[in-house]
N, C-alpha and C positions, 0 to 999 in steps of 0.2 A: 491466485485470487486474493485481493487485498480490500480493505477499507479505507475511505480519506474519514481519518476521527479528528478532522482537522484541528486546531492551534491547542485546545485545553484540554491537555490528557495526563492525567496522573497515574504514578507509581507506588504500591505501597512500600516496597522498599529498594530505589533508585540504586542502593549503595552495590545492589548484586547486576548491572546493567553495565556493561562494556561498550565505550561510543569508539565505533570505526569512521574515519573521515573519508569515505570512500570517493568524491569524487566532487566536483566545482560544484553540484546542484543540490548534493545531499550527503548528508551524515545517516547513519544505519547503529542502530541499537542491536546489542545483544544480550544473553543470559552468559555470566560470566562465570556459570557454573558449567552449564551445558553446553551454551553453545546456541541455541534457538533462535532464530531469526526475529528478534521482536519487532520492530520496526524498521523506516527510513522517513526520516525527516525531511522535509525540503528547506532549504538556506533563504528561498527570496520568503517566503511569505509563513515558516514555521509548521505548515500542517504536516502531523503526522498517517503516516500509510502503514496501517498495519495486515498481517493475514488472517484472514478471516478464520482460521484453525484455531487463533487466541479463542476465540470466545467462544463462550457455551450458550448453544442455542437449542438444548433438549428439554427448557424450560416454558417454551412457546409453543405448545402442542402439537409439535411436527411440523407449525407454518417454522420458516425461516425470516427473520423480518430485516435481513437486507435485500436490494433488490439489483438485479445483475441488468445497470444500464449502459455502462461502456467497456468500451475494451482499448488498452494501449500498445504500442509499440505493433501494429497488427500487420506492418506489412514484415515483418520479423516472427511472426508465428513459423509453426511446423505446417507442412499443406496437408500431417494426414488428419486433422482437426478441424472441426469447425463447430461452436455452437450454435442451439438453435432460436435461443434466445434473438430478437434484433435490436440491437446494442448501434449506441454510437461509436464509431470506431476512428482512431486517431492514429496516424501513421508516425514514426520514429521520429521523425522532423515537426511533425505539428506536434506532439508531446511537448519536446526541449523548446522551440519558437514559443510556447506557454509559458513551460519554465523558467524561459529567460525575461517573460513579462509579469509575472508573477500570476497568470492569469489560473493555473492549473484548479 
């Protein structure tokens, strides 16, 4: 589960943040102490995707205030899953066909 905190997103201190260039569409942040999956950036257009485990949401009185509209890479899921949520779903090719428009 991830967030798009699209292009303006700050660090308080950048200097502990490990950049892996993992692949043609994006680079991936980490804790260069831990290890912690901070982020993945996208190359066309900058928004960062971060997981939703970053943030603390036990300050919002049990509502959660993002809202689970789509889902990616879905014909790549496991079949013993399904939510129940009804989500726009994007299949592995319509994701990178975005990517590569910068549409994402």
């Amino acid at each position: 589960m991830a967030v798009d905190c699209g292009q303006q997103v700050a660090f308080d201190d950048e200097s502990q943040i490990s950049i892996f260039d993992s692949s043609a569409w994006a680079v991936r942040g980490f804790c260069a102490k831990c290890g912690s999956h901070l982020y993945y950036r996208l190359r066309g257009d900058g928004k960062y995707i971060m997981p939703v485990g970053l943030f603390d949401t036990d300050g919002d009185n049990g509502q959660n205030s993002f809202v689970f509209d789509h889902q990616i890479l879905i014909d790549a899921k496991p079949g013993y899953y399904t939510f129940a949520d009804k989500t726009h779903n994007l299949t592995g090719a319509e994701v990178f066909a975005q990517v590569e428009s910068d549409d994402l």
